[in-house]
KOLROMI-233077 format. One line per 3 residues: number of its first residue (from 1); their letters; for each residue x, y, z negated of N, C-alpha, C. Coordinates in Angstrom, 2 decimals, decimal comma. Atoms other than C-alpha are relative to their C-alpha. Layout:
BEGIN
NUM	a	X/Y/Z/X/Y/Z/X/Y/Z | ...
! end
This chain:
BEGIN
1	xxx	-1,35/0,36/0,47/-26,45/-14,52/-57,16/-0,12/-1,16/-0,99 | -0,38/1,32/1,15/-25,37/-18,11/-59,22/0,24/1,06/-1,00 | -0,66/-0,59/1,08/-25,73/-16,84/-62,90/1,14/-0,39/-0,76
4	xxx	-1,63/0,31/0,87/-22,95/-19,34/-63,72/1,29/0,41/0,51 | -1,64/-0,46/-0,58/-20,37/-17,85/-61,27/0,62/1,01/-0,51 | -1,01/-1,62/0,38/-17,91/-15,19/-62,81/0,38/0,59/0,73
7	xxx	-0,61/-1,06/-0,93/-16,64/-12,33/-61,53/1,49/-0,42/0,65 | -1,17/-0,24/-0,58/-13,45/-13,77/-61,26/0,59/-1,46/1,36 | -0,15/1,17/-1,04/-14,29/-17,04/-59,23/-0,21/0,56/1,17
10	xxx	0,24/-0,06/-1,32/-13,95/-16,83/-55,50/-0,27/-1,64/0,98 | 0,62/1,19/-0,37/-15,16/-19,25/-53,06/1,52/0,05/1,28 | -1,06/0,54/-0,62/-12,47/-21,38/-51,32/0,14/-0,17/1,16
13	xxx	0,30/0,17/-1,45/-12,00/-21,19/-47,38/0,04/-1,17/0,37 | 0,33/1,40/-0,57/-12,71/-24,18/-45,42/1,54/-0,95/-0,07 | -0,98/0,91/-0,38/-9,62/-25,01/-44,21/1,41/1,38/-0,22
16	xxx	-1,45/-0,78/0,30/-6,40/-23,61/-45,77/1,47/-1,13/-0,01 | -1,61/0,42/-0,85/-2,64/-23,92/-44,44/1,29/-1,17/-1,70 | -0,87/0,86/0,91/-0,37/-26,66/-46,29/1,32/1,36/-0,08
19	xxx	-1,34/-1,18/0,64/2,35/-24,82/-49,00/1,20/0,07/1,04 | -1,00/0,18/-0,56/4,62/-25,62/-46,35/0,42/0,75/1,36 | 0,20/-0,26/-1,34/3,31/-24,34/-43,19/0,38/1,91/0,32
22	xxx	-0,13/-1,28/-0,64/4,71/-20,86/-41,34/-1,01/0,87/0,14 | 0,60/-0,54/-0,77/2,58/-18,40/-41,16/0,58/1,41/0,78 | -0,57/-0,50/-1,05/3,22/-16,45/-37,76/0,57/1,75/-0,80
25	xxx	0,11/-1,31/0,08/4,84/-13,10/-38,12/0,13/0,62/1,00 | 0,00/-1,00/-0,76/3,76/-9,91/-36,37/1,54/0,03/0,41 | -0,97/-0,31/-1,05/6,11/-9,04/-33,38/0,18/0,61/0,31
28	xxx	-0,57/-1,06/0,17/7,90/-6,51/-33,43/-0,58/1,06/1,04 | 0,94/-0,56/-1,43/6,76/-3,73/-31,13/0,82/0,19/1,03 | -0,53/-0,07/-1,07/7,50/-3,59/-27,74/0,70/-1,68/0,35
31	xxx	-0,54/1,32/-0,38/8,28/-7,53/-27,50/-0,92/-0,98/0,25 | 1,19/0,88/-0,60/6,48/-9,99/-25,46/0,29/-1,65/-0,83 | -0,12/1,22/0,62/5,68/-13,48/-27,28/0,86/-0,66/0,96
34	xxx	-1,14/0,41/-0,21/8,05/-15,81/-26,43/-0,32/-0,87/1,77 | 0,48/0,70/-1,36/6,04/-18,11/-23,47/-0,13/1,21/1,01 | 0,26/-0,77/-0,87/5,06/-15,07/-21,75/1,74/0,55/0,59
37	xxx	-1,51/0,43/-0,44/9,16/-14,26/-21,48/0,37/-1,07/0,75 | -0,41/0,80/-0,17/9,80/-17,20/-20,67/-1,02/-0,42/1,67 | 1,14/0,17/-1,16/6,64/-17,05/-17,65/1,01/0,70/0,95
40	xxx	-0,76/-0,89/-0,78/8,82/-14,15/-16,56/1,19/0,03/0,70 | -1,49/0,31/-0,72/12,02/-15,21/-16,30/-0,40/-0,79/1,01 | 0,55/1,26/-1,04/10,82/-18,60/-14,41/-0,38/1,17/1,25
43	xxx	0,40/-0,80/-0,65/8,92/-16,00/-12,40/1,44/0,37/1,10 | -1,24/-0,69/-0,56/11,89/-13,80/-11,77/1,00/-1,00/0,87 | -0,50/1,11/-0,17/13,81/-16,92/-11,19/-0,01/-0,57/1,71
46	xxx	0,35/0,44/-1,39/12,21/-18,22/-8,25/-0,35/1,02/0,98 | 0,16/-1,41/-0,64/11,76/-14,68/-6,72/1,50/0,14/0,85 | -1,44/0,16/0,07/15,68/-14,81/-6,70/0,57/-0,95/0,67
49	xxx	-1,12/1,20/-1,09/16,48/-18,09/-5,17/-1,16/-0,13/1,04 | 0,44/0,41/-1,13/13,69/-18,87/-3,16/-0,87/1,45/0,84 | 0,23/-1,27/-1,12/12,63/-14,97/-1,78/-1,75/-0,15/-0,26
52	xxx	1,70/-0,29/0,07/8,59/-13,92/-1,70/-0,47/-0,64/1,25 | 0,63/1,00/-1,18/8,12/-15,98/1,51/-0,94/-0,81/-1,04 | 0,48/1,20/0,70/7,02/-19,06/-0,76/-0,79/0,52/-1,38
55	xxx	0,34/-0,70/1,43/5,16/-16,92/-3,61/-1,11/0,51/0,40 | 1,67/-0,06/-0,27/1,31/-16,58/-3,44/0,02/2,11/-0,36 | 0,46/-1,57/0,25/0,13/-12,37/-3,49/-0,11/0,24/-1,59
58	xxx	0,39/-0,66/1,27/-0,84/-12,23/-7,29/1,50/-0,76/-0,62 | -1,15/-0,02/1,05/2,53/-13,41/-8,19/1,08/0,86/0,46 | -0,21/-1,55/0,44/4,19/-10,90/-6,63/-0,13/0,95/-0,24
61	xxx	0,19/-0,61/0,79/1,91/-8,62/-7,60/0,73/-0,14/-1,49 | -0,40/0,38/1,10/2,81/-10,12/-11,11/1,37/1,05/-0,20 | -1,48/-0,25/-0,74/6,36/-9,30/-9,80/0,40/1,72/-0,75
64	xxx	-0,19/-1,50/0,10/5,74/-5,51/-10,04/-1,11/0,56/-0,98 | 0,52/-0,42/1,47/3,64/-5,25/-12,95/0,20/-0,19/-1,44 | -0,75/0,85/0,81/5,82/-6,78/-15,14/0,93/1,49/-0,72
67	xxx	-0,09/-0,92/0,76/7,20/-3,16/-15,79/-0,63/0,77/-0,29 | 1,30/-0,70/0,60/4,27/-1,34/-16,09/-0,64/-0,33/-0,87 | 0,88/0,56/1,45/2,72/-3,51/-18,64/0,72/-0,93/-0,55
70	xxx	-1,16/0,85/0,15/5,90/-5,22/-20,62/-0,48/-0,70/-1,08 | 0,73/1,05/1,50/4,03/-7,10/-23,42/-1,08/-0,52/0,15 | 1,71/0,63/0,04/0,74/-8,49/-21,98/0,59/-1,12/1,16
73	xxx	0,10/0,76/-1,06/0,14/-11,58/-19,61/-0,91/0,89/1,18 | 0,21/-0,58/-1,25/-0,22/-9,96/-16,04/-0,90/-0,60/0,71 | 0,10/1,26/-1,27/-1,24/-13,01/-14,27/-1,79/0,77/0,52
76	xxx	1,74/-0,10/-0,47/-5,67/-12,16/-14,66/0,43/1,41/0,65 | 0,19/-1,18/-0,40/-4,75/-8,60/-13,75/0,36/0,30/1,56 | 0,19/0,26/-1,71/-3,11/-9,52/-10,50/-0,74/-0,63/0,63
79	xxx	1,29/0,75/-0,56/-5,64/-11,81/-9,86/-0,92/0,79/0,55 | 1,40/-0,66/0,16/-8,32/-9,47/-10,41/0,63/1,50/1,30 | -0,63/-0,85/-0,77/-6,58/-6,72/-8,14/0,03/-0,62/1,74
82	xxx	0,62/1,08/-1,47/-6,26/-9,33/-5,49/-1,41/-0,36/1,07 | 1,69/0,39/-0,48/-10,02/-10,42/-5,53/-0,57/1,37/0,26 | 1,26/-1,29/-0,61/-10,97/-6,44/-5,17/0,28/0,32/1,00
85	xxx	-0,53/-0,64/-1,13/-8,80/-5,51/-2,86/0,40/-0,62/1,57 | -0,39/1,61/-0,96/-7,82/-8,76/-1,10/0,95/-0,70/0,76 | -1,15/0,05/-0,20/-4,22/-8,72/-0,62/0,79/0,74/-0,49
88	xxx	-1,26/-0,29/0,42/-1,01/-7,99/-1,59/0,32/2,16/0,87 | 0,40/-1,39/-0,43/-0,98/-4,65/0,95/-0,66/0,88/-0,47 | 1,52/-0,70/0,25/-4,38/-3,36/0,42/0,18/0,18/-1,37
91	xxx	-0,18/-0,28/1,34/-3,57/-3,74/-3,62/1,00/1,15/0,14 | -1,12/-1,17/-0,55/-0,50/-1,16/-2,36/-0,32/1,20/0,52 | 0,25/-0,64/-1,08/-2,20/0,54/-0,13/-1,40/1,16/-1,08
94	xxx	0,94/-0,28/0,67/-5,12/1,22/-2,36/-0,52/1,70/-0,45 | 0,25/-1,14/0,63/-6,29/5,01/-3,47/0,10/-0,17/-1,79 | -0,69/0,26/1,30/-4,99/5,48/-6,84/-1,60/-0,03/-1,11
97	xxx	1,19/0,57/0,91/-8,83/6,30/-8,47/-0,76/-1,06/0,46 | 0,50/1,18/0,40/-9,70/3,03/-6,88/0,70/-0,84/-0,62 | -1,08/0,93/0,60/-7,10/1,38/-8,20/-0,69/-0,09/-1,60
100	xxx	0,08/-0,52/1,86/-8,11/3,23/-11,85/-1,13/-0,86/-0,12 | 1,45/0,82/0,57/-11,89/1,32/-11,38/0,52/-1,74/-0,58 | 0,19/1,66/0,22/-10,40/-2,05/-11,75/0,75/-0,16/-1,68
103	xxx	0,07/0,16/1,61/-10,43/-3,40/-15,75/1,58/-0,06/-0,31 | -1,28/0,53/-0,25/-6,91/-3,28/-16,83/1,30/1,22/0,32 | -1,35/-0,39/-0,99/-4,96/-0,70/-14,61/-0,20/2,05/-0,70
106	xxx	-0,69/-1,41/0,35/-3,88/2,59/-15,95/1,35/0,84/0,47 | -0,87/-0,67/-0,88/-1,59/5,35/-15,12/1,27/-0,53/0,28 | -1,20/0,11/0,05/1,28/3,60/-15,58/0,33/-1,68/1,47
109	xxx	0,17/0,79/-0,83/0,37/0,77/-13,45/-0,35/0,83/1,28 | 0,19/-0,81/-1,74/-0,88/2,96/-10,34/1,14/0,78/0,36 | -0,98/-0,30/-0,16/2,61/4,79/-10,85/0,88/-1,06/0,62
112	xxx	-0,82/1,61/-0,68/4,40/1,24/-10,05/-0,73/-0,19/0,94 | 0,50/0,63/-1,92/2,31/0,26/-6,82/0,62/1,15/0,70 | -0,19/-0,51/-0,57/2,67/3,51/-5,92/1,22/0,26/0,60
115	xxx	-1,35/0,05/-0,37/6,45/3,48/-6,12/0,19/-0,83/1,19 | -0,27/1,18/-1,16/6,43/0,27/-4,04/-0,26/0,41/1,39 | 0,77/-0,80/-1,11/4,19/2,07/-1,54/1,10/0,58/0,76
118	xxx	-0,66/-1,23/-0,69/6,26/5,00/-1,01/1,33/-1,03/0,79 | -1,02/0,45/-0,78/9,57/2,63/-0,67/-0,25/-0,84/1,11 | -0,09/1,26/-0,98/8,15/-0,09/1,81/-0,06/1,35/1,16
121	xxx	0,36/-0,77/-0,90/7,15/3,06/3,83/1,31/0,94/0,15 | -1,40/-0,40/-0,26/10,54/4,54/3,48/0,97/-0,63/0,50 | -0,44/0,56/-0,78/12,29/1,93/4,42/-0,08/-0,35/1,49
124	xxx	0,55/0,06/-0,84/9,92/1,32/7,21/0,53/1,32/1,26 | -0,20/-0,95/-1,10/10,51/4,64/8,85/1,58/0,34/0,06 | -1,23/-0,29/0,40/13,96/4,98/7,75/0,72/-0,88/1,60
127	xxx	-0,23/0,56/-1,05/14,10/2,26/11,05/-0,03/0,67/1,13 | 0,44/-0,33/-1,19/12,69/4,19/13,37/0,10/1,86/0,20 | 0,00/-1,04/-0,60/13,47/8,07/12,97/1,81/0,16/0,27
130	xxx	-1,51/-0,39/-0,44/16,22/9,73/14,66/0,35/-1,05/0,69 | -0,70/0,96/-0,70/16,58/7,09/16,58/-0,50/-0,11/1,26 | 0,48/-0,39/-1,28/15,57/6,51/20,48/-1,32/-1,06/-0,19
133	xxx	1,57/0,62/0,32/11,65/5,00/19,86/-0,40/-1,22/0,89 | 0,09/0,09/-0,41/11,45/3,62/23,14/0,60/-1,47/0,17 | -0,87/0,90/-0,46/14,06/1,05/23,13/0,03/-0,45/-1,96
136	xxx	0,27/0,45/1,07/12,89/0,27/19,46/-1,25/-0,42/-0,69 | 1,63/0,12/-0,10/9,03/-0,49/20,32/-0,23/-0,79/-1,48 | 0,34/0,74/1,06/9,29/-3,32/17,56/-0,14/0,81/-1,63
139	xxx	-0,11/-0,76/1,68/10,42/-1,04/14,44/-0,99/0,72/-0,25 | 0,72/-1,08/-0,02/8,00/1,59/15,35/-1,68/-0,62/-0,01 | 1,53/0,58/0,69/4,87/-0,72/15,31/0,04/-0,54/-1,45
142	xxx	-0,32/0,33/0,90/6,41/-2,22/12,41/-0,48/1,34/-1,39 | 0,13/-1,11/0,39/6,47/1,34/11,02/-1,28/0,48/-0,09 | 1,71/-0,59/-0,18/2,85/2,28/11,84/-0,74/-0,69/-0,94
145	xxx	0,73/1,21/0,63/1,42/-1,03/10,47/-0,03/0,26/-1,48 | -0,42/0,25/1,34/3,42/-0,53/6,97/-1,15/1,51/-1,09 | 0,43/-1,09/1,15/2,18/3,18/6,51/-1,83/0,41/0,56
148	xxx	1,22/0,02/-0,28/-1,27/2,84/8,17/-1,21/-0,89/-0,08 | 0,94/0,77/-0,77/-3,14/-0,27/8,68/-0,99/-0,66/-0,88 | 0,80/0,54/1,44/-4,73/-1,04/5,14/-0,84/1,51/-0,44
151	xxx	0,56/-1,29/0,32/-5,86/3,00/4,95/-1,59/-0,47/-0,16 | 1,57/0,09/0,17/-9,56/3,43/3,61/-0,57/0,90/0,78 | 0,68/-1,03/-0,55/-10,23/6,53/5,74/1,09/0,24/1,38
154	xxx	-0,34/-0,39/-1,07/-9,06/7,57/9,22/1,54/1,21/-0,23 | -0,86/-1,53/0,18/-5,68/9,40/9,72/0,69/-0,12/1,27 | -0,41/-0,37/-1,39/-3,90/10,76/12,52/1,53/0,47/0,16
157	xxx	-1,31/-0,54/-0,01/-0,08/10,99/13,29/0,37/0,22/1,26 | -0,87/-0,28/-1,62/2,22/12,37/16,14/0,78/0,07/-0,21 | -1,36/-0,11/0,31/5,19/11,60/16,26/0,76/0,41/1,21
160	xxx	-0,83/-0,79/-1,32/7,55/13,97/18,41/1,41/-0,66/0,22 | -1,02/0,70/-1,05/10,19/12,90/21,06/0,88/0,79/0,31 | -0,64/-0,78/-0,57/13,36/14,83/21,83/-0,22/-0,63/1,68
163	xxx	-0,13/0,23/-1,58/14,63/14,48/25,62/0,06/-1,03/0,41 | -0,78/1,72/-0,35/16,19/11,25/25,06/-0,75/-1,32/-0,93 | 1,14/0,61/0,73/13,20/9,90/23,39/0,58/-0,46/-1,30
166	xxx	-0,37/0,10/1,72/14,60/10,22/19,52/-0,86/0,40/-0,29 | 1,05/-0,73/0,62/11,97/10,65/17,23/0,34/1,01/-0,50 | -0,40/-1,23/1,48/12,64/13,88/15,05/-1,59/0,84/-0,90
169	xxx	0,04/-0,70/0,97/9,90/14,24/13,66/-1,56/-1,08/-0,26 | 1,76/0,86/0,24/6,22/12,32/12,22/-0,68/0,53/-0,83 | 1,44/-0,55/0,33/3,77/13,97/10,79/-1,38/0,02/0,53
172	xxx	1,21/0,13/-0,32/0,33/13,52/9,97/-0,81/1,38/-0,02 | 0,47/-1,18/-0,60/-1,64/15,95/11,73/-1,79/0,40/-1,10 | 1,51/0,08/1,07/-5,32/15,09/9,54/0,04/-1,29/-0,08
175	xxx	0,76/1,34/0,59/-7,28/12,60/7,67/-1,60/0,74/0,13 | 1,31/-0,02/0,24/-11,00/11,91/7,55/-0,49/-0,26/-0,60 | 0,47/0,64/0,92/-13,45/9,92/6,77/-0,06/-1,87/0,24
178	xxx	0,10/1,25/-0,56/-14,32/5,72/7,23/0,40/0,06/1,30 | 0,20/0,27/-1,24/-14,87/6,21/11,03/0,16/1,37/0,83 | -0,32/-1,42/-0,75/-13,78/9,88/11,99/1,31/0,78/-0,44
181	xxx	-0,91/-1,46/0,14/-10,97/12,51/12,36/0,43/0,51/0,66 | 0,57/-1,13/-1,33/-10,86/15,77/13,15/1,41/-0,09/0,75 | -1,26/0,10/-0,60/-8,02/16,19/15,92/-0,48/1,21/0,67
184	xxx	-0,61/-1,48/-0,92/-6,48/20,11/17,20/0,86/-0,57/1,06 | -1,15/-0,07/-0,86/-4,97/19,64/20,61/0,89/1,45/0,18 | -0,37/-1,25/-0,14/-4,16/23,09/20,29/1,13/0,22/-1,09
187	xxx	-1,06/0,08/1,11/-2,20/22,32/16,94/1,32/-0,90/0,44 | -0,63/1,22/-0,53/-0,61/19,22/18,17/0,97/0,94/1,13 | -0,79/-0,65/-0,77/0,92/21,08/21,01/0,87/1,29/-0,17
190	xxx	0,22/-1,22/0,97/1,55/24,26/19,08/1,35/-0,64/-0,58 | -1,15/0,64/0,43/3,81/22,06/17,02/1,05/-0,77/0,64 | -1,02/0,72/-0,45/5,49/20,34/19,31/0,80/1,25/1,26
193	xxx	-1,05/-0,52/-0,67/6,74/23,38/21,21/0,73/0,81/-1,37 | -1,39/-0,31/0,79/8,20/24,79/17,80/1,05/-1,06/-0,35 | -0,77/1,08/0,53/9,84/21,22/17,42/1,05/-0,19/1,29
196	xxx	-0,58/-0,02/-1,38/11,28/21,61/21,36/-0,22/-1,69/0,28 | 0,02/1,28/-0,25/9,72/18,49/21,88/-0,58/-0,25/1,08 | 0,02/0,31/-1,22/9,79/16,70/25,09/-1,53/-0,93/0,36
199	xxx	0,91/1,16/-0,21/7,32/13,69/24,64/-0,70/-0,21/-1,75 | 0,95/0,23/1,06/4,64/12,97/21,83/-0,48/-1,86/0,08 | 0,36/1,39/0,52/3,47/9,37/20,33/-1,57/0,17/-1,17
202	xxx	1,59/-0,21/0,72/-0,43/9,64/19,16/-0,32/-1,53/-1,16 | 0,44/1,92/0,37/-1,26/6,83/16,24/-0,86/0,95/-0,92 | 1,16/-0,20/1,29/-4,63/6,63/14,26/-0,22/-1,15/-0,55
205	xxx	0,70/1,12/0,74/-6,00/4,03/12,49/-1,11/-0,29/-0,20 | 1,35/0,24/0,19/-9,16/2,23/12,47/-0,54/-0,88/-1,75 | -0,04/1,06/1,70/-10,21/1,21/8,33/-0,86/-1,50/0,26
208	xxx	1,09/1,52/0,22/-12,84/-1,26/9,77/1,35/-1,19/0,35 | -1,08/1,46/0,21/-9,63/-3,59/10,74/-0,07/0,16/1,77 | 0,28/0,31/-1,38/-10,83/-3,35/14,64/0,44/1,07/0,94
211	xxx	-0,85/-1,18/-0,62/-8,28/-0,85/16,99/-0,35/-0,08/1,65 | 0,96/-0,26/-1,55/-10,80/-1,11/20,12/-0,45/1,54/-0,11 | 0,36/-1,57/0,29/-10,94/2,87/20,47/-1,23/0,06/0,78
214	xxx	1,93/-0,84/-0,07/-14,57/4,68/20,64/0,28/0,76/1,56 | 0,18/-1,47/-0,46/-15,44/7,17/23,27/0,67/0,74/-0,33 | -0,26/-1,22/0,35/-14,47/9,85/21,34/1,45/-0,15/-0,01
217	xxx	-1,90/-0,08/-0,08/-10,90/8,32/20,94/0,69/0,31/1,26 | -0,04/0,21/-1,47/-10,96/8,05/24,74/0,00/1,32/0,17 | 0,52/-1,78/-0,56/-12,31/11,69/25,29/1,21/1,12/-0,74
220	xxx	-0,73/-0,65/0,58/-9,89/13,10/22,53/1,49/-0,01/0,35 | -1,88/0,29/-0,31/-6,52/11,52/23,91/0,14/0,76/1,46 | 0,00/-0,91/-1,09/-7,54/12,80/27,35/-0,20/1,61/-0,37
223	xxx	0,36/-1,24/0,09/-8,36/16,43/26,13/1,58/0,44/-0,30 | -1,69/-0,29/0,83/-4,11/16,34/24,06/0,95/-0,50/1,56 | -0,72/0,41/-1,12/-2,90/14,62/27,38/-0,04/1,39/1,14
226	xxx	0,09/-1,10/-1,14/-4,23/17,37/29,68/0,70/1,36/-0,37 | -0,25/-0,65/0,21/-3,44/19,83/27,43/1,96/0,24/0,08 | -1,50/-0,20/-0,43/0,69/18,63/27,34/0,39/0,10/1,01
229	xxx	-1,03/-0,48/-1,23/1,13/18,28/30,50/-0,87/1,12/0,46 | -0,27/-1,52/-0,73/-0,10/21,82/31,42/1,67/0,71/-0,86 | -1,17/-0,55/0,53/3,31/22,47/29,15/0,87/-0,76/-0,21
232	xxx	-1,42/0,89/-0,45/5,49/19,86/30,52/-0,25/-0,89/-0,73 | -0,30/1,21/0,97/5,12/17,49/27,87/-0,51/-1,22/0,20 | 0,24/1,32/-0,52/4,78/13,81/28,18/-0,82/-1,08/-0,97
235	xxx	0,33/0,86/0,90/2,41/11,79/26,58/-0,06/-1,73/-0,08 | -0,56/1,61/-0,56/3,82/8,10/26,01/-1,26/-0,85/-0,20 | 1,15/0,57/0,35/0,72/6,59/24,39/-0,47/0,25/-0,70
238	xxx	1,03/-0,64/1,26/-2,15/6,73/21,71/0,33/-1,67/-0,85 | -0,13/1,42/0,74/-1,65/3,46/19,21/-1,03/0,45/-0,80 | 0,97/0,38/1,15/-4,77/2,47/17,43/0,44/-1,00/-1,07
241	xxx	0,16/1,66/1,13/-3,67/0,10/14,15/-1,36/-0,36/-0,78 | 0,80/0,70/0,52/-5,93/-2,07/13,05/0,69/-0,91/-1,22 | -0,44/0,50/1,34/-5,35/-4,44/10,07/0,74/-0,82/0,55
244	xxx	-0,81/0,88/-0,07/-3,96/-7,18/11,71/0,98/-0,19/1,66 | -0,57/-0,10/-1,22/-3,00/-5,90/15,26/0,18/1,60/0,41 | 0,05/-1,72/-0,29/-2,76/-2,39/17,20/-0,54/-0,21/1,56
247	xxx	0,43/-0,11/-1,34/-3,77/-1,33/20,63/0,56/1,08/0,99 | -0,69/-0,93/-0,54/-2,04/0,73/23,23/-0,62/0,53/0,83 | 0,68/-0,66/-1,18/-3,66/2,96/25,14/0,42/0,17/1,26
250	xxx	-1,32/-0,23/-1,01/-0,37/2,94/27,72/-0,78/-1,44/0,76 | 0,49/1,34/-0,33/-1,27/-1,03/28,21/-1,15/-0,53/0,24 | 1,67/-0,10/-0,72/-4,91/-0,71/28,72/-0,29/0,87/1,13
253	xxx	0,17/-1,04/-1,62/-4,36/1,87/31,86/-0,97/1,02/-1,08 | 0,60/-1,57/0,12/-6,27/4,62/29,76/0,47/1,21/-0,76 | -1,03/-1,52/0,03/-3,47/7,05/29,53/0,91/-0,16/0,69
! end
């Protein structure tokens, strides 16, 4: 220690603020600095007149994280959501504890995708039930695509046909794993005579992206086919989705 310094000298910071100058005050809680507002509105803005056509994936992500996290800049977090997952879907689509691995995303954020989730997939089917399937081929791949084609694991739906080919009813029968699931023709049929259903619609999903069915898909659609029609029932096709297409088993001659 300098023996000439006193106790009551202090040493002077480098660089201190002219008598004149503002210094910032804390912000109140729950209020986003003023640029980041102002990111948002703009944001919002062009969401509004020019529609999500023209709007890159991490800004509408942005879009919908904007209430889940109302005081931070969003932008790296959709980014970073983007780069794991690798789209706008697949960030949607996502399993909620993968969602939780990425830096950033907490419950309140996997509550908001998930919302989005549920509605694109509500809307989606909201097209196509109760209605005649047949003479609505477009809605109903539309429909498959929205609630299947980004899945991480294998799942399996049937969707039942009254007389006049109305859907009434879709349910998923199982899930698996990457590259398998299990399928009851004995359930499948089972359910569709307590549903008085005329005709059945088989869809699975492949996670690798590629809806060229296996063997086993082959061997399994024939085992549910043989089994309806020993009890009248009609099977229209098997739809494999894939990520960016589907495949009909009707249109390949193997059903």
């Amino acid at each position: 220690m300098d023996p000439n310094r006193t106790f009551g000298e202090m040493p002077l910071p480098l660089f201190q603020p002219a008598m004149d100058e503002a210094v910032p005050a804390p912000l109140p809680p729950g209020k986003a600095p003023s640029y980041l507002a102002d990111h948002r509105a703009r944001l919002r803005d062009r969401f509004m007149t020019g529609g999500a056509g023209a709007m890159p994936d991490y800004e509408l992500l942005e879009l919908v994280l904007f209430r889940a996290i109302p005081c931070q800049d969003v932008k790296p977090l959709a980014r970073r959501l983007i780069e794991t997952f690798g789209d706008f879907n697949r960030v949607l689509t996502a399993p909620a504890a993968r969602l939780e691995q990425v830096a950033g995303v907490g419950p309140a954020v996997v509550t908001e995708l998930k919302i989005v989730e549920a509605a694109a997939q509500r809307m989606a089917r909201a097209k196509v039930m109760h209605r005649p399937v047949l003479s609505g081929w477009d809605a109903l791949l539309d429909y498959c695509h929205t609630a299947m084609a980004h899945r991480e694991i294998e799942q399996f739906r049937v969707l039942y046909l009254d007389r006049k080919n109305v859907l009434i009813a879709d349910e998923e029968q199982a899930r698996g794993t990457v590259d398998h699931v299990p399928v009851y023709p004995r359930e499948i049929i089972r359910r569709a005579l307590e549903l008085n259903a005329s005709a059945l619609i088989l869809v699975h999903n492949h996670p690798s992206g590629d809806p060229t069915p296996s063997d086993a898909d082959i061997t399994m659609t024939a085992r549910i086919a043989q089994a309806a029609d020993s009890m009248g029932i009609t099977i229209h096709d098997h739809l494999i989705i894939g990520k960016s297409r589907e495949l009909s088993f009707r249109s390949q001659g193997l059903l």
